[in-house]
BAMISE-755479 format. One record per residue (C-alpha): residue in three letters; residue number from 0; x, y, z. Coordinates in steps of 0.25 Angstrom, whole numbers, plus 5000, padded with zeros to 4 digits. Layout:
// residues N
+------+-----+------+------+------+
: code : pos :    u :    v :    w :
+------+-----+------+------+------+
:  ALA : NUM :    X :    Y :    Z :
...
+------+-----+------+------+------+
//
This chain:
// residues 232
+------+-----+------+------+------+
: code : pos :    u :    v :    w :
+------+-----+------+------+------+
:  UNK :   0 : 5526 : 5498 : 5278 :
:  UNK :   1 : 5532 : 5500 : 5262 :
:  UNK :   2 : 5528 : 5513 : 5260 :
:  UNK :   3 : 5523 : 5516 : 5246 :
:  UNK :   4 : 5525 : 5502 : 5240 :
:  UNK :   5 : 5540 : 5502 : 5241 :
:  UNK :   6 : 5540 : 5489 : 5237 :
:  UNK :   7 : 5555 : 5483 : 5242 :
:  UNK :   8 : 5564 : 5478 : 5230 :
:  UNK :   9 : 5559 : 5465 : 5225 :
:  UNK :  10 : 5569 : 5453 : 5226 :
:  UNK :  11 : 5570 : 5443 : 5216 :
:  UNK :  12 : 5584 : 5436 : 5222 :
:  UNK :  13 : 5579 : 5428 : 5232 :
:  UNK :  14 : 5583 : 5414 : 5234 :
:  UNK :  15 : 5576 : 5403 : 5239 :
:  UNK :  16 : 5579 : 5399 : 5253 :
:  UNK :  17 : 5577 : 5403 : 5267 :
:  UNK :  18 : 5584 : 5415 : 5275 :
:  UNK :  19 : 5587 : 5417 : 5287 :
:  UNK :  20 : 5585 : 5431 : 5294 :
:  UNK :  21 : 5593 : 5438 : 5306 :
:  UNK :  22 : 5587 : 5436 : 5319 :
:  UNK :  23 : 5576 : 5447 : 5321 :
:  UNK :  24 : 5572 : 5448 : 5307 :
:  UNK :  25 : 5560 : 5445 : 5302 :
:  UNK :  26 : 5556 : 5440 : 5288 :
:  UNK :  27 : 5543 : 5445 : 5284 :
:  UNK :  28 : 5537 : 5441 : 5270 :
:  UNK :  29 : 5528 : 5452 : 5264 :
:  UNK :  30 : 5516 : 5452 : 5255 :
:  UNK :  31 : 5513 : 5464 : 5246 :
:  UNK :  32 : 5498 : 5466 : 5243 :
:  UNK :  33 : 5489 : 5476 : 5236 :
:  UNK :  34 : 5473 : 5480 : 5233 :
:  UNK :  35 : 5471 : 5487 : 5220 :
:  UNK :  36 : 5458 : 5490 : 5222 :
:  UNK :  37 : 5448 : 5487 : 5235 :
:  UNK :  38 : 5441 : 5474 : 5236 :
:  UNK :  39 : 5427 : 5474 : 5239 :
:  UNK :  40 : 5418 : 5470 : 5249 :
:  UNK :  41 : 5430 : 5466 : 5258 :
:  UNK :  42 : 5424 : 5470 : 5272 :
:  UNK :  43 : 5417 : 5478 : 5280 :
:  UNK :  44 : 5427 : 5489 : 5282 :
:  UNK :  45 : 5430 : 5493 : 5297 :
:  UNK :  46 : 5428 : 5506 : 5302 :
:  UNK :  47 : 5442 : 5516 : 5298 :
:  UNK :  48 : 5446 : 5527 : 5306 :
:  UNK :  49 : 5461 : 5533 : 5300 :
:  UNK :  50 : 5470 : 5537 : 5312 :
:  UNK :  51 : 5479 : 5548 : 5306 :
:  UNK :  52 : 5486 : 5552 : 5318 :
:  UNK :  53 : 5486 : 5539 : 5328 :
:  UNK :  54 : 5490 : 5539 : 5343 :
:  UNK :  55 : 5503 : 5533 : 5343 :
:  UNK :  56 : 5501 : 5525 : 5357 :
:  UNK :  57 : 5488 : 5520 : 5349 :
:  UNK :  58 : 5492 : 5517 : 5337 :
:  UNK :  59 : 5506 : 5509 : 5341 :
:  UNK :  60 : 5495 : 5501 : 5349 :
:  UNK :  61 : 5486 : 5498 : 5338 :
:  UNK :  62 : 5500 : 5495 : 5329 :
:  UNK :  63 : 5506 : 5486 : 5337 :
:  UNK :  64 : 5492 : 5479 : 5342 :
:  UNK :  65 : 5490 : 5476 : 5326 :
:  UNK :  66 : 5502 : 5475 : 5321 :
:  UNK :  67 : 5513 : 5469 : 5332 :
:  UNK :  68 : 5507 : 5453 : 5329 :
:  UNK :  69 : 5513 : 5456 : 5316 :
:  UNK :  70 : 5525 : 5464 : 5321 :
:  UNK :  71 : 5520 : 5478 : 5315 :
:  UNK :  72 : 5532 : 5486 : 5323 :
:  UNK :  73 : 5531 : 5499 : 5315 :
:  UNK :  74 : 5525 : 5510 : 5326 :
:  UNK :  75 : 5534 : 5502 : 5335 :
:  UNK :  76 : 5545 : 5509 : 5329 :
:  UNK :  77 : 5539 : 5523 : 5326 :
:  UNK :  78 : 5539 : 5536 : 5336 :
:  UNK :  79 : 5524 : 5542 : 5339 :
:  UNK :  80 : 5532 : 5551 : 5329 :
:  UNK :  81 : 5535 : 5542 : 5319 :
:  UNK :  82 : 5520 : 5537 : 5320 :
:  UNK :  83 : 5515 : 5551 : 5320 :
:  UNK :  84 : 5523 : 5555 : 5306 :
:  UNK :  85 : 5519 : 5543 : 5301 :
:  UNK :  86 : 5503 : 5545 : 5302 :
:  UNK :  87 : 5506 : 5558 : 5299 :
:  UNK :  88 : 5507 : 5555 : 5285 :
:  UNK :  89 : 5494 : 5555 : 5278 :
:  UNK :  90 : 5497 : 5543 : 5270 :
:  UNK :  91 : 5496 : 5535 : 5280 :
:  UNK :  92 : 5483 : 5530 : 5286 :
:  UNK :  93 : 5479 : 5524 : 5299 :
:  UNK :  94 : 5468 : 5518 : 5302 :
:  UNK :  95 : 5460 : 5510 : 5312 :
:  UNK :  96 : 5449 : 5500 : 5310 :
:  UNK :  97 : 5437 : 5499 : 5319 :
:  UNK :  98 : 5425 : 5489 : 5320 :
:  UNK :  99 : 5410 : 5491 : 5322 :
:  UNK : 100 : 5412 : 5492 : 5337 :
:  UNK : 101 : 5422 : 5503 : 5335 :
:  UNK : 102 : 5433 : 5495 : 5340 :
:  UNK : 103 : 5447 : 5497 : 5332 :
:  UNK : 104 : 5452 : 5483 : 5325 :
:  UNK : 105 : 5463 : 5486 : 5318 :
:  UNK : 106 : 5472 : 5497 : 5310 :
:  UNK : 107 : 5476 : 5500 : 5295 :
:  UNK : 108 : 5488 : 5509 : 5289 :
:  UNK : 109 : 5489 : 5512 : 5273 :
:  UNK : 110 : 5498 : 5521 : 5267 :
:  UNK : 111 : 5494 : 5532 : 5255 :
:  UNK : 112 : 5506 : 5530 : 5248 :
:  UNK : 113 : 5510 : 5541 : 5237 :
:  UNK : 114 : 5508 : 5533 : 5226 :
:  UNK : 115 : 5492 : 5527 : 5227 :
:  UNK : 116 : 5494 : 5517 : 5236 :
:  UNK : 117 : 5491 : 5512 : 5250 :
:  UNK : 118 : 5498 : 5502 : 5257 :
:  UNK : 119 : 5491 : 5497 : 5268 :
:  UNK : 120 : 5501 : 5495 : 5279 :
:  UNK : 121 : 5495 : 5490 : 5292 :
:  UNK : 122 : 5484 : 5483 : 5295 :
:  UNK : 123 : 5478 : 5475 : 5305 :
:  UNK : 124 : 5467 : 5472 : 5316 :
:  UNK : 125 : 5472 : 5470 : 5333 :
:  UNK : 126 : 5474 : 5458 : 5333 :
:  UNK : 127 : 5463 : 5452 : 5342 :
:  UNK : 128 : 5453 : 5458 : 5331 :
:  UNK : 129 : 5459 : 5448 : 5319 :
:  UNK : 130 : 5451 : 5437 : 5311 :
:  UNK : 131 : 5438 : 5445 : 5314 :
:  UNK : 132 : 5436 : 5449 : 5300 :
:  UNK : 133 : 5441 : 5465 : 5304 :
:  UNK : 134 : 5453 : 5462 : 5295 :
:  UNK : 135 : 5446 : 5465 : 5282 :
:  UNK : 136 : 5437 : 5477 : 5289 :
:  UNK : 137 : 5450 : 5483 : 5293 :
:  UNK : 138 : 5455 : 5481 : 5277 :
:  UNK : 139 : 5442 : 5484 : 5272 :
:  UNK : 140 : 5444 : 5497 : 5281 :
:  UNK : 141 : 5456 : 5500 : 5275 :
:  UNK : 142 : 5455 : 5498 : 5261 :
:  UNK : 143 : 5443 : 5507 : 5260 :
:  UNK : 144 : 5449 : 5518 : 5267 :
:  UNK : 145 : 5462 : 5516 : 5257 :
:  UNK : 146 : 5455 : 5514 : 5243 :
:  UNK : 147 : 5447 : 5527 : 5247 :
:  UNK : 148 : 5460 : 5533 : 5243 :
:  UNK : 149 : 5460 : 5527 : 5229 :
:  UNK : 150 : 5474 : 5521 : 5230 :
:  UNK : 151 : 5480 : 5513 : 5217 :
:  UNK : 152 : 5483 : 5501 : 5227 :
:  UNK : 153 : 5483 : 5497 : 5242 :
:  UNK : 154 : 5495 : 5487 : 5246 :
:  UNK : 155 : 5500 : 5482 : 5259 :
:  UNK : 156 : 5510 : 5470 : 5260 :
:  UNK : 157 : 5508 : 5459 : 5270 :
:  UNK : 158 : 5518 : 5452 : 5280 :
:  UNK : 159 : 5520 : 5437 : 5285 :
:  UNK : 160 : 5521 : 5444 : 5299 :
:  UNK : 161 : 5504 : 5446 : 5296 :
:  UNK : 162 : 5494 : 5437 : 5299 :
:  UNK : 163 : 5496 : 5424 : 5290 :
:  UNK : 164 : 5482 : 5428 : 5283 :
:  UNK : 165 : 5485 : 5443 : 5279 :
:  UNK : 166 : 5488 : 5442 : 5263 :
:  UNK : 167 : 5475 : 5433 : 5263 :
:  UNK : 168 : 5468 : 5445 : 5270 :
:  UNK : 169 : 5473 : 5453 : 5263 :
:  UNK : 170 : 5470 : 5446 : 5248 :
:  UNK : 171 : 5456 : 5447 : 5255 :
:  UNK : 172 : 5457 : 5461 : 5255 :
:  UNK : 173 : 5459 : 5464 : 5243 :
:  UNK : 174 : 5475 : 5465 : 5242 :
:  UNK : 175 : 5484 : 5455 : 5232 :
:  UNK : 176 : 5498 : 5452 : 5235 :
:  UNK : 177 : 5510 : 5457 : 5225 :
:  UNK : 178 : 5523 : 5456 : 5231 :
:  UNK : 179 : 5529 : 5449 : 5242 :
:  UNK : 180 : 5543 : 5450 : 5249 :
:  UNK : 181 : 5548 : 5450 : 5262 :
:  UNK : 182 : 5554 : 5459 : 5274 :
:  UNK : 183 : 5564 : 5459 : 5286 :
:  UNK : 184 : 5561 : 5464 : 5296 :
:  UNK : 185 : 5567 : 5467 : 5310 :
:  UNK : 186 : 5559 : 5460 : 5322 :
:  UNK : 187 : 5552 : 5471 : 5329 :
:  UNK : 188 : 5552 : 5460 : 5343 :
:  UNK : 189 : 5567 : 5462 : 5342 :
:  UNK : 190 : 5567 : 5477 : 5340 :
:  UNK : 191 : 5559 : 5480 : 5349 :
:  UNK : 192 : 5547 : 5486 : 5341 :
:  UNK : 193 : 5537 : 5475 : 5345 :
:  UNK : 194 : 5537 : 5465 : 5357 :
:  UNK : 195 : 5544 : 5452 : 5356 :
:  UNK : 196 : 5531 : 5444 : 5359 :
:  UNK : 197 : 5523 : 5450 : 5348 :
:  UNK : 198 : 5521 : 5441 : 5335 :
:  UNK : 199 : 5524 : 5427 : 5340 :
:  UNK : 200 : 5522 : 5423 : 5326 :
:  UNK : 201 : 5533 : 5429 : 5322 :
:  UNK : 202 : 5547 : 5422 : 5327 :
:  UNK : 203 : 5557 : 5432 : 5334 :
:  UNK : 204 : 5571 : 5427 : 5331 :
:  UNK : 205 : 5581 : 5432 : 5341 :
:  UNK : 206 : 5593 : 5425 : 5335 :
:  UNK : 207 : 5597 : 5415 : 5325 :
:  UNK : 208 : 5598 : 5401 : 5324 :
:  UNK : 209 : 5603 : 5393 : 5314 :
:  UNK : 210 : 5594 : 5388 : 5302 :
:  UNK : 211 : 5594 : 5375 : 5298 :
:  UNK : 212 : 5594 : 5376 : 5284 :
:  UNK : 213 : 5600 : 5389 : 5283 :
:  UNK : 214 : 5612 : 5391 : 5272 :
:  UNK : 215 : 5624 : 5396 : 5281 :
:  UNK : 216 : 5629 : 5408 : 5272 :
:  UNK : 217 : 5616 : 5411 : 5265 :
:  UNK : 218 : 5602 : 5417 : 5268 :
:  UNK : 219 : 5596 : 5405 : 5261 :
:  UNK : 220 : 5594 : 5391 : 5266 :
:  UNK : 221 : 5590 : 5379 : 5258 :
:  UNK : 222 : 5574 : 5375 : 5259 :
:  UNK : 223 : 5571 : 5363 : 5267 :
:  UNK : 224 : 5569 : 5350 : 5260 :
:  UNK : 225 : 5556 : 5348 : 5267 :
:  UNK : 226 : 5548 : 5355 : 5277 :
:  UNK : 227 : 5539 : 5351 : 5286 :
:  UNK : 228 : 5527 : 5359 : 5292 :
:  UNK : 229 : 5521 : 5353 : 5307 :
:  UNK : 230 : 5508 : 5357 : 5308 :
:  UNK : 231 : 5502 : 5355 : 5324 :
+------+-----+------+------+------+
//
């Protein structure tokens, strides 16, 4: 979460090439992406109920249940205290999503920020609940509950752990990309926040092999001359 748009410093000395991380680091490429104004007609908007002071068994449940594919590790790391404090803030919303059945499909948070802006920054459906069209309900949901409050913008920034589909969802939605970067990360399998088996599509490197085209002595390596791609 990047509280209020602190933005981390752009860099504008990168140099071409490949690097290599440390064994239990993660590399995760970032999208930035706003909504200036709320895009019509996008869907039927599920049911919203805001949870302003959660259960923290529950709530963990629900979080890692939605979020742990996608290695969300933050209530992994935070005390029933720590949660508590947090929702205790009035900034910060919470809310679940629920179909015509009643049954709940799948969490948002936003943040107020001091400035007029929201930053949506969770989202997501239980997983057994995905390509059955509650995505854009569940933003439907959201976003109306959020412009209600006459913000100047709504952002949120993306990440290659998502699902491979989440900026075109998003453009869907309404939101354009304006920046992009990256993060690293320290593997939550290996720290012990989340399982080791969760998100298989993520590799878990324990230790370091060598690269064959890495630069001994520099962060870089020279790109291949050719590449080929198998497809089965």
């Amino acid at each position: 979460m990047i509280i209020e748009d602190a933005m981390p410093a752009e860099i504008t000395d990168l140099a071409t090439g490949y690097r290599r991380l440390p064994a239990g680091k993660l590399a995760n490429a970032v999208t930035w992406m706003e909504a200036r104004a709320p895009k019509p007609a996008l869907a039927q908007p599920l049911a919203m109920t805001r949870i302003v002071a959660p259960d923290c068994v529950s709530y963990r449940t629900i979080f890692l249940e939605i979020g742990g594919p996608w290695l969300w590790d933050r209530v992994s790391e935070m005390s029933d205290a720590e949660i508590a404090d947090h929702f205790a803030d009035t900034r910060q919303h919470l809310y679940y999503g629920y179909d015509e059945t009643g049954a709940h499909v799948g969490m948002v948070e936003f943040f107020v920020a001091d400035r007029n802006e929201i930053e949506i920054t969770y989202f997501g459906l239980f997983p057994t609940l995905t390509g059955r069209g509650f995505g854009k309900r569940l933003m439907a949901g959201a976003l109306d509950l959020a412009w209600r409050l006459n913000p100047s913008r709504i952002w949120l920034h993306t990440s290659s752990f998502d699902h491979h589909s989440v900026i075109g969802f998003y453009n869907a939605c309404g939101f354009a990309p304006f920046a992009t970067g990256f993060e690293i990360v320290d593997d939550p399998r290996l720290k012990g926040t989340l399982p080791r088996n969760i998100a298989p599509q993520i590799p878990l490197i324990e230790g370091g092999v060598e690269c064959p085209h890495a630069q001994h002595g520099q962060g870089a390596s020279r790109l291949p001359e050719k590449r080929q791609i198998t497809r089965n």
